[in-house]
N, C-alpha and C positions, 0 to 999 in steps of 0.2 A: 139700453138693452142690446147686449150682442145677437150674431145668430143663433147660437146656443138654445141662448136664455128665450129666444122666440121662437125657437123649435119646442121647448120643451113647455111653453103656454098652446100654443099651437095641436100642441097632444094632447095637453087638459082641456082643451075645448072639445073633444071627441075625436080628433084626428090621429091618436096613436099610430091609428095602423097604417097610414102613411110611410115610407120611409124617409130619409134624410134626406134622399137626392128631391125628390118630388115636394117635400118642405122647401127646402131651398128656392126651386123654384116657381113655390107659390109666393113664397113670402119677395123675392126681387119683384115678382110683377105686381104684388102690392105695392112692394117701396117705389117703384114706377110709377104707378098709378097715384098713388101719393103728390112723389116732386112733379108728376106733368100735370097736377091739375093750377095751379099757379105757380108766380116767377118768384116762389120761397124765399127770403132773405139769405138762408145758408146756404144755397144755391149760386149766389154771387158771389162772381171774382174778376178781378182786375188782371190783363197782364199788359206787359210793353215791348215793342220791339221792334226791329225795323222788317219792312216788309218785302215778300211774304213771308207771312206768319202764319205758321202750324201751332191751332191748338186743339190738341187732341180730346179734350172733354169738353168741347164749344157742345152747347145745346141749343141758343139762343145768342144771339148778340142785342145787347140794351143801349151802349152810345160807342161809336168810335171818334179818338180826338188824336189830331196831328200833335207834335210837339210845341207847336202853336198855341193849344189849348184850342183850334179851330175842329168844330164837330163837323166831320165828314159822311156823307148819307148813302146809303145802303142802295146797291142797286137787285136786282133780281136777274133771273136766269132768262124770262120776258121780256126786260128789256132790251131795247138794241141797241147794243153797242157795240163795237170791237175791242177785242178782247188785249192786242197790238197797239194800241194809242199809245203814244208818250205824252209827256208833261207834268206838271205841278197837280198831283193826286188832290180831287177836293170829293173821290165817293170811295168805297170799297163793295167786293161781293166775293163769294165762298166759292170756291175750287175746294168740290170733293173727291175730283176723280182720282188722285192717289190713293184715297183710304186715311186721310185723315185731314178733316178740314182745315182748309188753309184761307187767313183770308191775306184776298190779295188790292191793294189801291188804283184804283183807276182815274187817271189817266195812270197807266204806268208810271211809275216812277221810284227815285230814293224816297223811302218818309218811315218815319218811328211812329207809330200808330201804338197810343194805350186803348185799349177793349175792354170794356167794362159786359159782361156774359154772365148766361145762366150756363152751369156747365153738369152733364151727367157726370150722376155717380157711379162708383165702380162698384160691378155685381160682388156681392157677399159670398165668400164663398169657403172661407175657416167657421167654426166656431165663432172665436173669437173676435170675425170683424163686426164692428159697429158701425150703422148705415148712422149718416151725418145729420140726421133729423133730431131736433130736440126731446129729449127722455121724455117727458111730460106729454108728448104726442103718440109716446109708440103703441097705448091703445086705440090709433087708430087705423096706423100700421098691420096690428096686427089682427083688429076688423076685416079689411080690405083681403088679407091672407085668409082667413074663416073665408071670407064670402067666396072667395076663387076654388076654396077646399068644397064646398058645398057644390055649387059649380059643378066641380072632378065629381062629386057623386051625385049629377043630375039631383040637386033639391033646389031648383032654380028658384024657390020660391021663400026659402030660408037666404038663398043668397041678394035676392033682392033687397030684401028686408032688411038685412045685415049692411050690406053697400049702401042704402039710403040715409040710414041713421050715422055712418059714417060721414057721406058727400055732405052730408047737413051739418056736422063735427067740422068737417074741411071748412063751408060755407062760413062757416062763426070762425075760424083761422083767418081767414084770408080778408074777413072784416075785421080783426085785431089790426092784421100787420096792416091794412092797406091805409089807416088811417092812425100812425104812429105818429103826428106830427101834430101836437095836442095844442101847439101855440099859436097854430096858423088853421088850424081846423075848423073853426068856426066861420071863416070864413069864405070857407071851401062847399063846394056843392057837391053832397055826398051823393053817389049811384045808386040806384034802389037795385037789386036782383030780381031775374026776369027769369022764366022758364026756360030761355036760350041759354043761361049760366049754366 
């Protein structure tokens, strides 16, 4: 389902008199709300390069590995470190102050770093683009867009209701994909969900 085609559901739910522009951006902070609620499968991507490395749709980072195949561990902005070390990089952390995250390996150094990331998507904004969610989910997509329309017209009470049967939609998603692994499954100690979820 492009934009379009979800603007123009979006109208048959009651929202006609919306315009385009304000569709548009009910329906990203849905798709937002969507890819931030877990770490999606179509969400991942792989890149490699030597460092620093700018990747401009980093959202998350999931493992980084030297060309070693040696996994390097993430430091935070908490920790303390200097930023000036040199040596054989065995950690990395995000440099955002340019405007587009970079990460960079610490101890300083040469290293080709693949980064295996969850990366945002790019806002919808023709017609024609198609947000990278699988087709067979975009009624939920476009749930999450009703509830935020509801919302804009103070019916906080039809938006609730709406986003709940939705997050419960996600909740059964994110128990498909999180337990893909059907051969070793059983031997796995599955997580019950908690009201913290």
């Amino acid at each position: 389902m492009n934009l379009g085609e979800a603007q123009a559901e979006l109208s048959a739910r009651g929202f006609e008199y919306l315009s385009a522009a304000r569709q548009t951006i009910m329906l990203n902070d849905a798709l937002q709300e969507l890819e931030d609620f877990w770490n999606w499968p179509w969400l991942r991507k792989t890149v490699t390069g030597a460092t620093p490395l700018q990747i401009s749709d980093l959202k998350a980072v999931l493992k980084v590995y030297d060309s070693n195949h040696n996994e390097l561990q993430g430091l935070s902005d908490y920790d303390d470190f200097d930023t000036t070390d040199t040596g054989t990089p065995t950690n990395w952390w995000i440099d955002d102050t340019g405007g587009t995250p970079t990460l960079i390996a610490y101890p300083v150094g040469t290293a080709t770093l693949s980064v295996r990331y969850l990366r945002d998507s790019d806002l919808l904004a023709n017609s024609g683009d198609t947000p990278d969610i699988p087709a067979r989910y975009a009624h939920i997509w476009i749930d999450l867009a009703v509830a935020r329309a509801y919302e804009d017209s103070d019916n906080f009470a039809a938006a609730a209701q709406i986003r709940n049967t939705a997050q419960q939609r996600m909740i059964g998603l994110v128990a498909r994909y999180e337990n893909r692994d059907m051969q070793t499954s059983p031997q796995r100690i599955q997580r019950s969900w908690s009201l913290d979820d």
